[in-house]
MDAnalysis code that builds the backbone (N, CA, C; Angstrom):
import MDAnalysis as mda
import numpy as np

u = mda.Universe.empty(387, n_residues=129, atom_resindex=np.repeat(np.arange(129), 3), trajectory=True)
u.add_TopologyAttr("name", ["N", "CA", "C"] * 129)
u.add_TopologyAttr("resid", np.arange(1, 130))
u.add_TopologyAttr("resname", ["UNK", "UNK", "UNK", "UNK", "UNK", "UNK", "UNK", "UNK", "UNK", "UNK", "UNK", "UNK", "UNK", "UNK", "UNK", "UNK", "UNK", "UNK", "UNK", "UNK", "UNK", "UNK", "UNK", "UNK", "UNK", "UNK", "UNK", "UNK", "UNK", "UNK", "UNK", "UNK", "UNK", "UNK", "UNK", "UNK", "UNK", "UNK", "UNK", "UNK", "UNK", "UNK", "UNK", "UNK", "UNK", "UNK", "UNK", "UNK", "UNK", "UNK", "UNK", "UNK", "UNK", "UNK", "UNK", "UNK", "UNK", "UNK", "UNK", "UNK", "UNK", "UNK", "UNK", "UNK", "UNK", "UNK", "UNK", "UNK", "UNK", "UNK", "UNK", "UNK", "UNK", "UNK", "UNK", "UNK", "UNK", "UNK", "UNK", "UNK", "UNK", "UNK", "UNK", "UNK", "UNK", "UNK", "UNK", "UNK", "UNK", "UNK", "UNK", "UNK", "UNK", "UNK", "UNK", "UNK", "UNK", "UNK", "UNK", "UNK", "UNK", "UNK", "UNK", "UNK", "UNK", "UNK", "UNK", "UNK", "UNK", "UNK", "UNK", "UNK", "UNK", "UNK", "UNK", "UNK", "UNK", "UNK", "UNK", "UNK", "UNK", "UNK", "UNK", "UNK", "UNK", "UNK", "UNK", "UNK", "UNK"])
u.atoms.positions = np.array([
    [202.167, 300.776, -135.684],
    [202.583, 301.082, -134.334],
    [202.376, 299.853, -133.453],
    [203.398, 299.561, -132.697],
    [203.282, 298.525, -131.738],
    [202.192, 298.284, -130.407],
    [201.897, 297.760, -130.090],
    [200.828, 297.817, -128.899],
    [201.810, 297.637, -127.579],
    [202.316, 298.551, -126.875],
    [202.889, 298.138, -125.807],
    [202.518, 297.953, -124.509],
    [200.896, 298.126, -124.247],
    [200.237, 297.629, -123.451],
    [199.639, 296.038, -123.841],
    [200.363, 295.328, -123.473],
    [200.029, 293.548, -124.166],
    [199.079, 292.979, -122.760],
    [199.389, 293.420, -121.912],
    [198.612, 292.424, -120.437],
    [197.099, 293.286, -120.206],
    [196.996, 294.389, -120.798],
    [195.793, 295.125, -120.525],
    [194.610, 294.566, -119.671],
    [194.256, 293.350, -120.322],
    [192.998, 292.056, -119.572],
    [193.526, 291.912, -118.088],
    [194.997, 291.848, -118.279],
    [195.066, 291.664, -116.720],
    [195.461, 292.804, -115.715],
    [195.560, 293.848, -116.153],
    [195.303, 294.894, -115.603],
    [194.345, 295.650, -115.499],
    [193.267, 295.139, -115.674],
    [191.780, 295.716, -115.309],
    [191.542, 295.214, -114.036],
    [190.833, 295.961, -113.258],
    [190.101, 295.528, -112.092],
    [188.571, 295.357, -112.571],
    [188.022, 294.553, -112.130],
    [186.323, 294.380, -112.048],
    [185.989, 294.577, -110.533],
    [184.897, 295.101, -110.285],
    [184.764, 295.684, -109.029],
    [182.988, 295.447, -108.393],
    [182.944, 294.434, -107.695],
    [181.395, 294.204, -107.367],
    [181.324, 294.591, -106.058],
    [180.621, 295.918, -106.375],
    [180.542, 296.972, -104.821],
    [179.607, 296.282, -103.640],
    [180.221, 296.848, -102.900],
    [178.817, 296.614, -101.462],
    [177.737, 297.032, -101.639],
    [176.608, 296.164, -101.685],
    [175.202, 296.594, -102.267],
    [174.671, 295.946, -103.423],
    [176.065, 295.061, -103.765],
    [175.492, 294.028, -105.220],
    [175.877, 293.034, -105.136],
    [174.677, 292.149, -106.045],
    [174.540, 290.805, -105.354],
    [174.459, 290.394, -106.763],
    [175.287, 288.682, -107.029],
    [175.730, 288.527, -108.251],
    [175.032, 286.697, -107.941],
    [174.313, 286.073, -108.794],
    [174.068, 284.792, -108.474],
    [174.603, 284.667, -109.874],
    [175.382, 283.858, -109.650],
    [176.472, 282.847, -111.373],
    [177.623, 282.767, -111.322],
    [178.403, 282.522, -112.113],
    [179.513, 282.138, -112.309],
    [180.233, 283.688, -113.088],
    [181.000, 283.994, -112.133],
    [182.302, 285.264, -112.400],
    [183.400, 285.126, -113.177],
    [183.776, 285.127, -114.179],
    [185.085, 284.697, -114.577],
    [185.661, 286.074, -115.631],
    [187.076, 286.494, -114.987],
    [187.751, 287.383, -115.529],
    [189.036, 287.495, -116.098],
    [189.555, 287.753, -116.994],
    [190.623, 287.682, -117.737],
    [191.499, 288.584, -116.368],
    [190.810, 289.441, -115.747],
    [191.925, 290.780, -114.929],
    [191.945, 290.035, -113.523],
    [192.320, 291.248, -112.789],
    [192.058, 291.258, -111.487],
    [190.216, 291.268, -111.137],
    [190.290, 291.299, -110.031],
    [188.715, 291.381, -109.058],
    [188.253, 291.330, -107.764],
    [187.312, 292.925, -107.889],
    [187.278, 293.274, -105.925],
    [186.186, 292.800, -105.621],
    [186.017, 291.689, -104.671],
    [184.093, 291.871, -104.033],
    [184.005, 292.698, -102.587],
    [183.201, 293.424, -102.660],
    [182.979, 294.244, -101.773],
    [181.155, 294.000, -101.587],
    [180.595, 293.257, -102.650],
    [179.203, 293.264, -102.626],
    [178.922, 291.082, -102.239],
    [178.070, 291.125, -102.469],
    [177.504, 288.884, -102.658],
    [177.675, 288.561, -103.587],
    [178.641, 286.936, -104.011],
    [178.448, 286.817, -104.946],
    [178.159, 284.784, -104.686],
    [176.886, 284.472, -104.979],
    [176.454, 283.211, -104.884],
    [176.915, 282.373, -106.100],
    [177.705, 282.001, -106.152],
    [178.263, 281.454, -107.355],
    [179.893, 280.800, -107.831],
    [180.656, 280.590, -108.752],
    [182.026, 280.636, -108.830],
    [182.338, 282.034, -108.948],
    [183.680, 282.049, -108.735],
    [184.715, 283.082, -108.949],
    [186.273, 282.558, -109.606],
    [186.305, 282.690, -111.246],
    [187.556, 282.713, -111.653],
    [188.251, 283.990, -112.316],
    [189.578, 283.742, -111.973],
    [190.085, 285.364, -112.605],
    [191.180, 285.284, -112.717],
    [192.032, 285.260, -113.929],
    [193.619, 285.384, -114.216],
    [194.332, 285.738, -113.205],
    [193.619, 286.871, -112.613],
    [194.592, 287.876, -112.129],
    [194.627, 287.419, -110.302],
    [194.672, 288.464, -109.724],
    [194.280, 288.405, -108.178],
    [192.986, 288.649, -108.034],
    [192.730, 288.088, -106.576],
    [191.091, 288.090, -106.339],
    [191.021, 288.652, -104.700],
    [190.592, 290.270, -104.435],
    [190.384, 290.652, -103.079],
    [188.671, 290.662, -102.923],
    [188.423, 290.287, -101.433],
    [187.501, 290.514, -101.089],
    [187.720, 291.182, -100.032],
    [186.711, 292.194, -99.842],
    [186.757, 293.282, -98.872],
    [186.237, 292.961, -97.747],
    [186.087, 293.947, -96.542],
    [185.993, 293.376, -95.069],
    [184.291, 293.147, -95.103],
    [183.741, 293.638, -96.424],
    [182.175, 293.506, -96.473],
    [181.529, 292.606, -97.156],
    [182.978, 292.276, -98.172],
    [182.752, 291.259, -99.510],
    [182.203, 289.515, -98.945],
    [181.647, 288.656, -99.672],
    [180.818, 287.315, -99.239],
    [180.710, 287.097, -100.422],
    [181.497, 285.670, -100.477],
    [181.382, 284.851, -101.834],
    [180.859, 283.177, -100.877],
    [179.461, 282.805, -101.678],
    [179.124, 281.531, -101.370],
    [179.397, 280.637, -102.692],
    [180.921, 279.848, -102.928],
    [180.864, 278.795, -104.345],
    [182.582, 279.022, -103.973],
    [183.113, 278.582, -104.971],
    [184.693, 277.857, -105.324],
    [185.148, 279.296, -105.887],
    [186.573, 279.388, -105.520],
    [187.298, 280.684, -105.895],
    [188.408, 280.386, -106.163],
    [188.998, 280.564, -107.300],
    [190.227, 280.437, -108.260],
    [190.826, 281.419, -108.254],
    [192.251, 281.895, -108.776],
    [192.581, 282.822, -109.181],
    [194.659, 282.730, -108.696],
    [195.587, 283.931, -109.219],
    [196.716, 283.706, -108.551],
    [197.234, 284.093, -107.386],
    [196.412, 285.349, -106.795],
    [196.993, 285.500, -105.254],
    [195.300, 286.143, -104.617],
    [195.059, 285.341, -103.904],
    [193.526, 285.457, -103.123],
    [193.895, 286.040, -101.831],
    [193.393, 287.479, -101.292],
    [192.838, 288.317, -100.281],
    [192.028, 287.946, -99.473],
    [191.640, 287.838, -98.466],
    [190.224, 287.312, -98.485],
    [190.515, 287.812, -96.710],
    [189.834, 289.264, -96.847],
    [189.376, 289.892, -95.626],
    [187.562, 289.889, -95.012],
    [186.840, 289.137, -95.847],
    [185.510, 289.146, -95.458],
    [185.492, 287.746, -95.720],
    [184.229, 287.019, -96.042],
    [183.417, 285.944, -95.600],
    [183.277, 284.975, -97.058],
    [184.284, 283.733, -96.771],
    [183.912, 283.032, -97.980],
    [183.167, 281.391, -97.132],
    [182.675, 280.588, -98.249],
    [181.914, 279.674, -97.939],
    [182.364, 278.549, -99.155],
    [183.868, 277.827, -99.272],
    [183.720, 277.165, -100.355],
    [185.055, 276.874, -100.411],
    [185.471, 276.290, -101.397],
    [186.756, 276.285, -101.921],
    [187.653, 277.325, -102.391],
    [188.777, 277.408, -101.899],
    [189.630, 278.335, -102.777],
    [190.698, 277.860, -103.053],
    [190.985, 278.083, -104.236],
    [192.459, 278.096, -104.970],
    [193.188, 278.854, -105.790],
    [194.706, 279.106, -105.002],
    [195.277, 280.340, -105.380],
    [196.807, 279.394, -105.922],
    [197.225, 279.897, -107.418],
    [198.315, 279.458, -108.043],
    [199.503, 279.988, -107.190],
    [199.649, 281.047, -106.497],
    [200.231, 281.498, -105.539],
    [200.232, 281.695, -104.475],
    [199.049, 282.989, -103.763],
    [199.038, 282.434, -102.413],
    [197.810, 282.910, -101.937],
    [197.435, 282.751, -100.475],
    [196.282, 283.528, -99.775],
    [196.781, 283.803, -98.438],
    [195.895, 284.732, -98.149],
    [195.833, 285.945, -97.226],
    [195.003, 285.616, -96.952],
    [194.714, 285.381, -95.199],
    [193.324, 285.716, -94.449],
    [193.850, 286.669, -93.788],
    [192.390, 287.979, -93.750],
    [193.053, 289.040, -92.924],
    [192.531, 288.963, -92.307],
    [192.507, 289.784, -90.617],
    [192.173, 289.743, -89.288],
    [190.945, 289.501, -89.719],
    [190.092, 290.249, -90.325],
    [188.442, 290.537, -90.549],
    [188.220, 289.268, -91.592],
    [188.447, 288.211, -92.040],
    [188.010, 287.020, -92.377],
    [187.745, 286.061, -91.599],
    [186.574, 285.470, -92.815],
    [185.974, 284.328, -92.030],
    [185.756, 282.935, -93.130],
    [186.875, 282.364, -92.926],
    [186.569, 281.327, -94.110],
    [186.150, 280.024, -93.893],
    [185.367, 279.453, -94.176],
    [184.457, 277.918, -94.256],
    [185.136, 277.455, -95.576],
    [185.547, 276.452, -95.355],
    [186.326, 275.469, -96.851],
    [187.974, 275.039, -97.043],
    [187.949, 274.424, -97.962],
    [189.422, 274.256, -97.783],
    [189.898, 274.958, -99.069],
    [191.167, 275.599, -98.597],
    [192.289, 276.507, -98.914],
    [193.165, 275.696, -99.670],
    [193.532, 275.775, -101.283],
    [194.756, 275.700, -101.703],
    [195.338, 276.290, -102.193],
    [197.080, 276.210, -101.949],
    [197.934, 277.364, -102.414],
    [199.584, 276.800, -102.184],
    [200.430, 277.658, -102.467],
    [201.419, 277.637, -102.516],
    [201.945, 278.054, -101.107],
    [201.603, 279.124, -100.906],
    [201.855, 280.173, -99.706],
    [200.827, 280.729, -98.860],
    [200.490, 280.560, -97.484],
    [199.006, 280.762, -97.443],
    [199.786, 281.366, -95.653],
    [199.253, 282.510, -95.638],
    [199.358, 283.532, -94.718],
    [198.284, 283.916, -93.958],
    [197.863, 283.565, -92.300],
    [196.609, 283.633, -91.694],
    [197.119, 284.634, -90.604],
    [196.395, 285.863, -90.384],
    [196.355, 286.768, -89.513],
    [195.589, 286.643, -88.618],
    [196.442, 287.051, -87.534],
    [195.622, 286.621, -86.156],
    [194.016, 287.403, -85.729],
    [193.389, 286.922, -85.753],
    [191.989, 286.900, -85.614],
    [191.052, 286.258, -86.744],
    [191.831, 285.829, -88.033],
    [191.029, 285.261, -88.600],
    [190.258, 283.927, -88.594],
    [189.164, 283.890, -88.842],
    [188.516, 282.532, -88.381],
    [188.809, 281.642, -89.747],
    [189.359, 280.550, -89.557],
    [189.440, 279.449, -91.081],
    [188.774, 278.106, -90.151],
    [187.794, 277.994, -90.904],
    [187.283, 276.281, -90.363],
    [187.209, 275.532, -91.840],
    [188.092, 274.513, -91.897],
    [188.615, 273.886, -92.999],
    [189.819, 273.242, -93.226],
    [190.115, 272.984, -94.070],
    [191.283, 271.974, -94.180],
    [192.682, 273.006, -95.188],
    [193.921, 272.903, -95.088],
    [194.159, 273.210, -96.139],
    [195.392, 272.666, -96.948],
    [195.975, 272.931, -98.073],
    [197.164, 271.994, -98.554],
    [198.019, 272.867, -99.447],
    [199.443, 272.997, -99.177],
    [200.189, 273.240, -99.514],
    [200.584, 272.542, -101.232],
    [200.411, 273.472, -102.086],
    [200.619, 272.553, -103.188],
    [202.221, 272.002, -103.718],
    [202.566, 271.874, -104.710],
    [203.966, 271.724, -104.956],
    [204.535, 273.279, -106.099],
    [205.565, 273.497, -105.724],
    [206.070, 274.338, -106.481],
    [206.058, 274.565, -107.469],
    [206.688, 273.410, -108.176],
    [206.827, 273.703, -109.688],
    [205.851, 273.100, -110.537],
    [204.321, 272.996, -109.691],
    [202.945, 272.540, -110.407],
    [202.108, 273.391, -110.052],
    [201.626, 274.289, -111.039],
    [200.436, 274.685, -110.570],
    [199.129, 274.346, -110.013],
    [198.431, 274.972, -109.641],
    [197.286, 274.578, -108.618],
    [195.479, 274.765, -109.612],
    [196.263, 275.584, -110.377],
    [194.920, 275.932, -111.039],
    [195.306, 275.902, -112.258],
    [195.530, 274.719, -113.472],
    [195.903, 274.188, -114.869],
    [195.038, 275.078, -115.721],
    [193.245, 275.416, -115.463],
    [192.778, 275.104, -116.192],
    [192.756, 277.092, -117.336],
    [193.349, 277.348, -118.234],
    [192.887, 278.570, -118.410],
    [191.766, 279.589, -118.643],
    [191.640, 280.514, -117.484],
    [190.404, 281.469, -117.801],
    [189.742, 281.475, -119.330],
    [191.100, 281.959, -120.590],
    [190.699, 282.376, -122.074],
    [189.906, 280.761, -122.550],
    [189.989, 279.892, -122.072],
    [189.449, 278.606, -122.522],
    [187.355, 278.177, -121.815],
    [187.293, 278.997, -120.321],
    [186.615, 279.323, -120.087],
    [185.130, 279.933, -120.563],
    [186.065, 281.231, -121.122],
    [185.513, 282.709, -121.867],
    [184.685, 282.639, -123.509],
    [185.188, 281.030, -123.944],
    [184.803, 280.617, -125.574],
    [183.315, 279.812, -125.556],
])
């Protein structure tokens, strides 16, 4: 029988609730919500939301970055980012497409990458070994 769920890894969510606090390096084949601290990196195949409670202090990778609460670092999205009203970002932003809602605070720099180069070469599964 065939496996016709093939992306499964990237259809998982990982989910670090409000109330948990993560010091290290995050790295996920799926998607991933912070809603809790996480002092450390953040890489993840997939998309990366942080919630209006979520706080990541370190560098954040991934293909389309959310980011409605409080980051402190680098981010880079192969596609794009979102600051929502309720963000507060310290660092510089890279992306393809990068969308800032009015009230969000960004103190940082940021850069438009090129199209037909990605922003983030390096693969998660190479990571994970």
């Amino acid at each position: 029988m065939k496996n016709t769920n093939t992306n499964a890894a990237q259809d998982s969510v990982t989910i670090i609730s409000e109330g948990v606090k993560l010091d290290g390096k995050l790295i996920s084949k799926g998607n991933v919500r912070i809603d809790g601290i996480i002092n450390g990196d953040l890489q993840a195949a997939g998309n990366v939301t942080i919630g209006p409670h979520g706080e990541i202090i370190g560098e954040v990778k991934a293909q389309v970055i959310i980011i409605g609460g409080k980051i402190s670092g680098t981010v880079t999205a192969n596609e794009k980012i979102v600051l929502e009203s309720s963000s507060n970002m310290k660092g510089d932003l890279i992306t393809k497409i990068l969308v800032i809602e009015e009230g969000a605070v960004f103190d940082g720099k940021s850069a438009m990458s090129n199209k037909d180069k990605p922003v983030n070469p390096v693969p998660v599964d190479s990571l994970l070994k």
